[in-house]
C-alpha positions in Angstrom: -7.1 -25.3 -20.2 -9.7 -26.3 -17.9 -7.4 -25.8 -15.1 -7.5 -22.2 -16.3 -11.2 -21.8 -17.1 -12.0 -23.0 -13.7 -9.7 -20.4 -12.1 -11.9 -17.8 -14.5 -15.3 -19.1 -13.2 -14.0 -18.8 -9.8 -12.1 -15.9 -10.4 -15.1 -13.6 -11.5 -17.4 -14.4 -8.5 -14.5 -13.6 -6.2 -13.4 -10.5 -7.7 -17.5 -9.2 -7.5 -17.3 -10.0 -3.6 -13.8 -8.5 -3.0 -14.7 -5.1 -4.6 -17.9 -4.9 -2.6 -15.6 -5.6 0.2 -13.3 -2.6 -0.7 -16.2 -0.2 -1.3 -17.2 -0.7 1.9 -13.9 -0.5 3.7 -12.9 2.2 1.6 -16.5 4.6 1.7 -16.4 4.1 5.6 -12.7 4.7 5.5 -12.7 8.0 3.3 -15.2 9.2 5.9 -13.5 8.4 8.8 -10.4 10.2 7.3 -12.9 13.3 7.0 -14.3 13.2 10.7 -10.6 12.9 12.0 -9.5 16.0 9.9 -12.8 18.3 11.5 -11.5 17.4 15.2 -8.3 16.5 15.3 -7.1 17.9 18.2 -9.9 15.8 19.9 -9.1 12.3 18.5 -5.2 12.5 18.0 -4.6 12.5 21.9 -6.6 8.8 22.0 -4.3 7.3 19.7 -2.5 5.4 22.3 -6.3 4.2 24.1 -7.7 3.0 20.7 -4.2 0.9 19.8 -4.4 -0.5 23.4 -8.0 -1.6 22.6 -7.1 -2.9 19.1 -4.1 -4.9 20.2 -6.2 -6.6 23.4 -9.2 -7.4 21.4 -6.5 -9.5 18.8 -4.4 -10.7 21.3 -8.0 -12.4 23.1 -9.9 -12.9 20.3 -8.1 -12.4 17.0 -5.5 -15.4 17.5 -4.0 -16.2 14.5 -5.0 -12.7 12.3 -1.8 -10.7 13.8 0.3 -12.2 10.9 -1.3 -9.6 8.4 0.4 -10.0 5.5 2.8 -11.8 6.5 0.0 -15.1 6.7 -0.8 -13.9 3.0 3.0 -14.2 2.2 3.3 -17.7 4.1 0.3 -19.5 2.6 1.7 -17.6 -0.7 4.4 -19.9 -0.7 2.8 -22.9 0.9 4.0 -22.5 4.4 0.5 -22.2 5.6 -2.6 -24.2 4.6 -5.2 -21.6 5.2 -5.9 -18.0 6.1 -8.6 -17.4 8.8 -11.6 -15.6 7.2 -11.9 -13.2 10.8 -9.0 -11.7 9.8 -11.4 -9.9 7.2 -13.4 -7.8 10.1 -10.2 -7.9 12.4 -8.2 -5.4 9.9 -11.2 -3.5 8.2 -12.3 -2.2 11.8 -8.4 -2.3 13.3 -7.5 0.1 10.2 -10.5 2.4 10.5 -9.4 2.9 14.2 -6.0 4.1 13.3 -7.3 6.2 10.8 -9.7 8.1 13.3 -7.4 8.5 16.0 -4.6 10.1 13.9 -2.3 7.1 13.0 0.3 7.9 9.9 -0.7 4.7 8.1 -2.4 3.3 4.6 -5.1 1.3 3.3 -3.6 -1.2 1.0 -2.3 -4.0 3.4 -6.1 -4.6 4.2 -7.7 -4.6 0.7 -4.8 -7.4 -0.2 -5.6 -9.3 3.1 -9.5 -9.3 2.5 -8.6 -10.5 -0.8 -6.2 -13.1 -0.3 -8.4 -14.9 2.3 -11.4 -15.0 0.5 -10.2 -16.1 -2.6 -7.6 -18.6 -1.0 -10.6 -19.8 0.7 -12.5 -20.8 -2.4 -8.9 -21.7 -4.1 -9.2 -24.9 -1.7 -12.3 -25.6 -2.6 -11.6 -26.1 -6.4 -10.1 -29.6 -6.2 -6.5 -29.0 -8.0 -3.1 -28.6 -5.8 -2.1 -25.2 -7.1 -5.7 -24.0 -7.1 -5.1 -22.5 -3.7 -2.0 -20.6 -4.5 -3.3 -19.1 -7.6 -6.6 -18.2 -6.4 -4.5 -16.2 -3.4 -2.3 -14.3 -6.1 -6.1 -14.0 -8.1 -7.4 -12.5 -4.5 -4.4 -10.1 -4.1 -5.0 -8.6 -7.4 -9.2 -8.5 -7.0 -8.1 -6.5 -3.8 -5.7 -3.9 -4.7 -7.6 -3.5 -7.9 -10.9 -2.6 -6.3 -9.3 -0.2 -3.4 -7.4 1.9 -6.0 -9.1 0.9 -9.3 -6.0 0.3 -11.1 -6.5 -3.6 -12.4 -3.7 -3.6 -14.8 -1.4 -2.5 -11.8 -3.3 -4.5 -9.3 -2.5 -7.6 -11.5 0.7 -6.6 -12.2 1.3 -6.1 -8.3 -0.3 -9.6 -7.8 1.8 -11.4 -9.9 5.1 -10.2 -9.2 5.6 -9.3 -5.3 5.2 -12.7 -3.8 9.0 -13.6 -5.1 11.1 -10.5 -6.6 11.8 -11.5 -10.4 9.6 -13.8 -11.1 5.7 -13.4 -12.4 3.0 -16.2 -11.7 1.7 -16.1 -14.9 -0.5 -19.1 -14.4 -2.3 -16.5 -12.5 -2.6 -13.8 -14.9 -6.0 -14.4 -16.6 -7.9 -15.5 -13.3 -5.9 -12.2 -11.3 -7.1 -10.1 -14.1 -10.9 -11.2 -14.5 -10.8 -11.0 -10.9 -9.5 -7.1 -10.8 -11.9 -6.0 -13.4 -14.5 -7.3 -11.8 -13.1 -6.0 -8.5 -12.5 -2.5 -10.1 -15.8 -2.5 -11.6 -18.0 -3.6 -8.7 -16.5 -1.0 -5.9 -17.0 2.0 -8.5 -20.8 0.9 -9.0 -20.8 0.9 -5.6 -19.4 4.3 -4.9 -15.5 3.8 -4.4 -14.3 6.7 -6.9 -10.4 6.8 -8.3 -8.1 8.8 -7.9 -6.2 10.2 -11.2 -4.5 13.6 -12.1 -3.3 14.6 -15.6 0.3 15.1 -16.0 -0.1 18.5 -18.1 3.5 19.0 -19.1 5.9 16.4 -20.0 9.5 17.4 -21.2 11.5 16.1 -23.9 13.5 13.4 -24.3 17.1 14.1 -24.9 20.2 13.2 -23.0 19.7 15.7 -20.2 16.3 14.0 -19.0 17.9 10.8 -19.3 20.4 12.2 -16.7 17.7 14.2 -14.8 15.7 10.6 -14.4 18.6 8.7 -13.2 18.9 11.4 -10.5 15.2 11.2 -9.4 15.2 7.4 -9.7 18.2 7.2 -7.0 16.6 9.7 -5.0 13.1 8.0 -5.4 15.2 4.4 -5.0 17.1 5.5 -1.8 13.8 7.3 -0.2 12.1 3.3 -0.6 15.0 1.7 0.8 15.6 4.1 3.3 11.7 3.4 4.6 12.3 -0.4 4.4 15.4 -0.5 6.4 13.7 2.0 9.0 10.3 0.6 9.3 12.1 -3.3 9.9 14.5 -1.2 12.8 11.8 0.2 14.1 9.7 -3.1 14.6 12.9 -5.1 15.8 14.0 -2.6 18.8 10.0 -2.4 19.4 8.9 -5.5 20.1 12.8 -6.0 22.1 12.4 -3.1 24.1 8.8 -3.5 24.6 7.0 -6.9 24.4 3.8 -7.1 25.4 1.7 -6.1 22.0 -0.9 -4.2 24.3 1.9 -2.0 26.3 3.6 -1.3 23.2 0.9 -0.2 21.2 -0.2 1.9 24.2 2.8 3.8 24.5 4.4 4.4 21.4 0.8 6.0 20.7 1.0 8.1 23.1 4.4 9.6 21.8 3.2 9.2 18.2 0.0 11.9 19.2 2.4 14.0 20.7 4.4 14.2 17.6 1.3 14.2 15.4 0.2 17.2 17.3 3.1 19.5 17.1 3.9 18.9 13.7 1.2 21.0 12.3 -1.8 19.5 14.1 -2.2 16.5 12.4 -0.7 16.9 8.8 1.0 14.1 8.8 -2.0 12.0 10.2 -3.9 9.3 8.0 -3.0 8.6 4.4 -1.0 11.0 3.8 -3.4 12.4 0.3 -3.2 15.8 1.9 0.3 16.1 0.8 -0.3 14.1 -2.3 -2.8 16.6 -3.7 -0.1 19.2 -2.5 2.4 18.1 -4.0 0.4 17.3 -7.8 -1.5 20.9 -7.5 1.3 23.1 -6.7 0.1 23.4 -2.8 1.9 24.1 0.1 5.2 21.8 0.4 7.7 21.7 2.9 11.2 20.1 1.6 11.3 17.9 5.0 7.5 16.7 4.5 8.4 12.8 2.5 10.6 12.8 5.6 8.6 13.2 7.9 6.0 11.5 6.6 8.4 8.3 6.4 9.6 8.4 10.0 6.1 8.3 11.3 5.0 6.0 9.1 7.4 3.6 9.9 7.1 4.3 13.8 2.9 3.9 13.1 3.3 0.1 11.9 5.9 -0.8 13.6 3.8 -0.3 16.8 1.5 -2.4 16.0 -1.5 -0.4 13.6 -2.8 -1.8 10.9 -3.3 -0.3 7.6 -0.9 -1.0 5.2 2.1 1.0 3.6 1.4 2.2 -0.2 -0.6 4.9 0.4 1.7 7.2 2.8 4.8 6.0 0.0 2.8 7.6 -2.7 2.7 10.7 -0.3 6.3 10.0 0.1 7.3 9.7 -3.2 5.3 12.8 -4.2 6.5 15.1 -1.6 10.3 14.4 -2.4 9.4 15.1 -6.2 7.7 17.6 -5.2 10.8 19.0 -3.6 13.4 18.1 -6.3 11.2 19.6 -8.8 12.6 22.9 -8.7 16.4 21.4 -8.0 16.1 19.4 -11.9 14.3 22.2 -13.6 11.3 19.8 -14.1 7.9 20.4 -13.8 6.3 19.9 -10.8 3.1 17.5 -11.1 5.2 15.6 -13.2 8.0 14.6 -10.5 5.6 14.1 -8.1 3.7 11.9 -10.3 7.0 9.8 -10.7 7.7 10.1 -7.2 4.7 8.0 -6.2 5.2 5.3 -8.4 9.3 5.1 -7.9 9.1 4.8 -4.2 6.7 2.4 -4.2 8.0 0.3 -6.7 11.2 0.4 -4.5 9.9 -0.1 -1.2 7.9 -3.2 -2.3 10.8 -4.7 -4.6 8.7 -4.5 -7.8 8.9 -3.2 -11.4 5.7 -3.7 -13.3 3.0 -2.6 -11.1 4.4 1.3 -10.4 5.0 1.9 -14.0 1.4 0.8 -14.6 0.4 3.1 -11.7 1.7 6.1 -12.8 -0.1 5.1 -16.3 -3.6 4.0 -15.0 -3.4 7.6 -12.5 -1.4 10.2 -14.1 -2.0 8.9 -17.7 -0.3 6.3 -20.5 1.7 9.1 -21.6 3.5 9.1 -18.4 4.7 5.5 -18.6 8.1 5.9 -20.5 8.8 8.0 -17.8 7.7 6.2 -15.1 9.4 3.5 -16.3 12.9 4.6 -16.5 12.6 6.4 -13.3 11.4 3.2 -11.5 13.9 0.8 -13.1 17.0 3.0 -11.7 14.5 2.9 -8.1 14.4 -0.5 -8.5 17.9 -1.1 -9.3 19.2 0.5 -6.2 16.9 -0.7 -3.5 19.2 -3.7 -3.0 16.8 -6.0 -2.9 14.9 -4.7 0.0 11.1 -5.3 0.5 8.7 -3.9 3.0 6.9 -7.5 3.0 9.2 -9.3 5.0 7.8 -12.9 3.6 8.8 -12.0 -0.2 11.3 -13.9 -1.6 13.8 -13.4 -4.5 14.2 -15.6 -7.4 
């Protein structure tokens, strides 16, 4: 017990700092995405410049931060004593540089990183052996939570992706002050959330059951299909092309060719474009989550920063989108499962979508969500976008 109320003292300071944090990464980045969509034609052909530029300044003076996640994964399990707190402004300004200059990448890697080292920071300062590791899992949650606002699904998240079946719950009251304070903090300061009612829901009877176990294969394939591809893509990268500074440069210069000629940019950024698409019954193509997947995965595996959840909810919402009309189902609702299912597959976790689609599309949708992300889940084989995770 007084392990656990220190963890909540500490736990509610951090999570106050970590949303600030994320309100001002995400303000700045929400502009950025903004300024790139008004001249695209003029910043897309710089891609390969600014990733040149991004990959010298780490490779001379970020030693150490090019881990990303992967150093929040290793100090996760106690394979690395500390994560260096440069790696905060190293990712914020790395990820707002992809973003302007076109690059097909997300925003949740960084909020989880700014989390993880501050609060793994003070973790070591509190005296205990497992402080550290539970303040990092406490960090992780503060971050996701105040980027996207979700804090049940941000805890959730926290708690269950640094090993595949198995929850820290001697995290899960520090995680969750910390994400409500998180949460809390970045929308005072101006970070909004994103939600869309699900207005029609079908009925439950043996046909949706069948309907669902179709969309969570598809949605479980599409998130195994990106893991597998983005871990190709980095492997023959970084074999066919090692210096980080080369590589960046020229599979940026390819990537703002391709960026270009498919519609002028609609692929770029985030990837909410074709979220809002898909949820409002916009424009849709049925190649689009493929598309967006491919490069995606070519994006990080170069060597931008960002993060991966974002462009699967784009995804995921696209390929509902697109198998909406196949099932007979309505088509905000597919698309709302769509960006919980592939997520939840590509990142090997169970909890946090279904809480997802609940805390953005509403609670009624979480039986659905559910069912749809258990098959996903089922049939990702195991695979993880976060090569440090481990399985219990």
């Amino acid at each position: 017990m007084k392990k656990t109320l220190i963890l909540l003292l500490a736990a509610i300071p951090a999570g106050i700092a970590v949303g600030a944090l994320d309100a001002l990464f995400g303000r700045v980045l929400l502009y950025i995405g903004a300024v790139r969509d008004a001249h695209v034609v003029w910043l897309v052909p710089f891609l390969g410049v600014a990733g040149a530029a991004m990959a010298w300044a780490y490779k001379h003076y970020g030693a150490g931060c090019e881990g990303g996640m992967g150093m929040v994964f290793a100090a996760g399990h106690g394979e690395r004593k500390e994560i260096p707190l440069r790696l905060v402004p190293f990712v914020m300004c790395a990820t707002w540089l992809t973003h302007l200059f076109g690059g097909s990448a997300g925003r949740e890697g960084v909020a989880v990183q700014l989390g993880a080292a501050v609060s793994h920071r003070a973790g070591r300062r509190l005296g205990f052996e497992d402080a550290p590791r539970l303040m990092l899992v406490t960090g992780m949650a503060a971050g996701f939570a105040g980027l996207f606002r979700t804090p049940f699904a941000a805890t959730a998240f926290a708690l269950e992706v640094l090993t595949a079946g198995r929850f820290e719950y001697r995290a899960l009251l520090p995680a969750m002050a910390a994400s409500l304070c998180a949460n809390t903090t970045s929308g005072l300061l101006g970070l909004e959330k994103f939600t869309f009612a699900v207005a029609e829901f079908p009925g439950w009877d043996a046909a949706l059951l069948i309907k669902l176990a179709a969309l969570g294969l598809a949605f479980g394939l599409a998130g195994a299909a990106f893991t597998y591809l983005l871990k190709k893509c980095k492997k023959e990268a970084q074999a066919r092309l090692k210096e980080p500074v080369l590589r960046i440069f020229v599979m940026g210069v390819g990537l703002s060719v391709l960026l270009l000629a498919l519609w002028k940019g609609r692929c770029c950024g985030l990837g909410t474009n074709l979220i809002n698409a898909a949820l409002g019954g916009g424009t849709v193509y049925a190649w689009d989550w493929a598309l967006k997947l491919v490069l995606t995965a070519l994006t990080l595996s170069a060597g931008y920063q960002g993060g991966e959840v974002t462009p699967l909810f784009s995804i995921g919402a696209s390929l509902g989108a697109a198998l909406a009309g196949v099932l007979g189902l309505p088509l905000g609702f597919t698309a709302a499962l769509g960006c919980a299912a592939v997520f939840g597959s590509a990142t090997n976790t169970l909890i946090a979508p279904a809480l997802i689609a609940a805390e953005v599309f509403g609670w009624a949708c979480a039986p659905y969500a559910l069912a749809a992300c258990a098959i996903a889940y089922a049939v990702n084989g195991g695979r993880s976008i976060y090569a440090g995770q481990r399985r219990a």
